[in-house]
C-alpha positions as CSV (number, residue, x, y, z in Angstrom):
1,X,0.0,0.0,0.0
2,X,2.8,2.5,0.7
3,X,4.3,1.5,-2.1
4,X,1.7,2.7,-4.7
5,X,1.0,5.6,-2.6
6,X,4.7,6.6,-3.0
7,X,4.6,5.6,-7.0
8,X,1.7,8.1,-6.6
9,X,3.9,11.1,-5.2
10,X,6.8,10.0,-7.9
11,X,4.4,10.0,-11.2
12,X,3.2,13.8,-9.6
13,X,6.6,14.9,-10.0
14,X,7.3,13.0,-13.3
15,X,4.6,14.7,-14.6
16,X,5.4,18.6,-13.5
17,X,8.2,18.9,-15.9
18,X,9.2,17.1,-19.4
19,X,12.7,17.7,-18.3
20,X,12.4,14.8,-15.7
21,X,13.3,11.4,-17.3
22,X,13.0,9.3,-13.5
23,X,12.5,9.4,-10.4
24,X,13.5,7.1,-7.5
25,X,12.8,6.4,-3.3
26,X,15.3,5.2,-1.9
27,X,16.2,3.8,1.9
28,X,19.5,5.1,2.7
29,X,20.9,1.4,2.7
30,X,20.3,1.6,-1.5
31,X,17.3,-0.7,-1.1
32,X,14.6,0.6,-4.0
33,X,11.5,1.6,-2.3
34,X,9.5,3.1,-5.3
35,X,10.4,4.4,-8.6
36,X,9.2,5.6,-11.9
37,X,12.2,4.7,-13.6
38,X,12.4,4.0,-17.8
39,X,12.9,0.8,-19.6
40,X,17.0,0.1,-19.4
41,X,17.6,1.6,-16.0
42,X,18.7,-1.0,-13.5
43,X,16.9,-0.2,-10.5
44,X,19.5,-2.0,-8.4
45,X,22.1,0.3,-10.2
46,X,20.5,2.9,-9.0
47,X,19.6,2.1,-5.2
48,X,23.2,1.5,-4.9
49,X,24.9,4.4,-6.6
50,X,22.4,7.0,-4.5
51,X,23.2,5.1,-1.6
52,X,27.0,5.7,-2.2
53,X,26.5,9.1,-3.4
54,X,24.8,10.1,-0.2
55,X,26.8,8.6,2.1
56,X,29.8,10.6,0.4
57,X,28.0,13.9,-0.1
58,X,27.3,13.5,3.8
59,X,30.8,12.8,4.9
60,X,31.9,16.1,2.6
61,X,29.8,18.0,4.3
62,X,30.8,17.0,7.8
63,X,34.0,16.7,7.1
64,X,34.7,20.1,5.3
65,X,32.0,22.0,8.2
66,X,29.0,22.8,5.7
67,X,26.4,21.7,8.0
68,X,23.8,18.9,7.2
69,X,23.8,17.6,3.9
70,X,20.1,19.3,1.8
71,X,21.2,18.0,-2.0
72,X,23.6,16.3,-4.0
73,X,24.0,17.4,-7.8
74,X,25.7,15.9,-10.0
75,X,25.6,17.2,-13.6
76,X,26.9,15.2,-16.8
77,X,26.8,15.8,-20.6
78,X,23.6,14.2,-20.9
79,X,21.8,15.6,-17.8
80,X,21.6,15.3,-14.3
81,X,21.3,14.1,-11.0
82,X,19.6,15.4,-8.0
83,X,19.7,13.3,-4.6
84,X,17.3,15.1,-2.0
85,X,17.0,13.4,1.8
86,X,12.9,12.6,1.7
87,X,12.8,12.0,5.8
88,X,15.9,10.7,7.3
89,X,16.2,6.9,6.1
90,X,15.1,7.3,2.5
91,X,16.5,9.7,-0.6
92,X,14.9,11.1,-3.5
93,X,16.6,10.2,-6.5
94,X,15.6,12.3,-9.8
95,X,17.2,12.3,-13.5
96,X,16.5,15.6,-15.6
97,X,17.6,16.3,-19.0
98,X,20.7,18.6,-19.9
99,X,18.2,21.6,-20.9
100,X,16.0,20.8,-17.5
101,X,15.5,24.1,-15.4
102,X,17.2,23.4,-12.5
103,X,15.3,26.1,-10.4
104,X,11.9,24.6,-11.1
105,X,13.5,21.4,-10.6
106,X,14.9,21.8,-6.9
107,X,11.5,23.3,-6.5
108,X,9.3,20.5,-7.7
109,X,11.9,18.0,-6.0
110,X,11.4,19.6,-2.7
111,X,8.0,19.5,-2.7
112,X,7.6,16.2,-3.7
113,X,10.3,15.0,-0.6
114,X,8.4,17.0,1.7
115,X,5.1,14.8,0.7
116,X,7.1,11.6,1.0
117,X,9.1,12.6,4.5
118,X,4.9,12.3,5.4
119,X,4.3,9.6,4.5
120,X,7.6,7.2,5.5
């Protein structure tokens, strides 16, 4: 039942912007939770690269005094990568084309962990 409610709160945020290809829950461990991901993307893959990525990002942060850890970006020739905490044992995972706005991104990406630090 949560599942589909959080496949709910991802396909909301798929469908605010064309310029977001996927979109991913994910416990902090890299276990999948939910995702709207499309066909080719290991889901695996992914749980355990945000996982990584997250851990890392976290351990800059402390390590380098920037406070708590709000985002990871990571941008590449053919898009990006935004890695949002949604609650504290689960992470928002969201791919957006190269030509994606990134302000209306980090705002629809905020909203949407906001609704699913509700609901976990």
């Amino acid at each position: 039942m949560l599942s589909e409610t959080l496949k709910s709160v991802l396909a909301e945020l798929n469908g605010t912007s064309a310029e977001i290809e996927a979109s991913a829950i994910i416990s902090i461990d890299g276990l999948m939770m939910a995702s709207m991901l499309p066909q080719g993307l290991d889901e695996d893959r992914i749980g355990a690269m945000s996982a990584a990525m997250l851990s890392l990002g976290d351990r800059t942060a402390q390590e380098l005094s920037r406070g708590k850890l709000e985002q990871v970006l990571i941008k590449g020739a053919t898009g990006y990568v935004l890695m949002i905490g949604a609650g504290s044992e689960s992470v928002l995972t969201v791919m957006a084309k190269p030509s994606a706005k990134l302000g209306l991104i980090f705002l629809d990406v905020k909203r949407a962990a906001e609704s699913i630090t509700k609901l976990i």
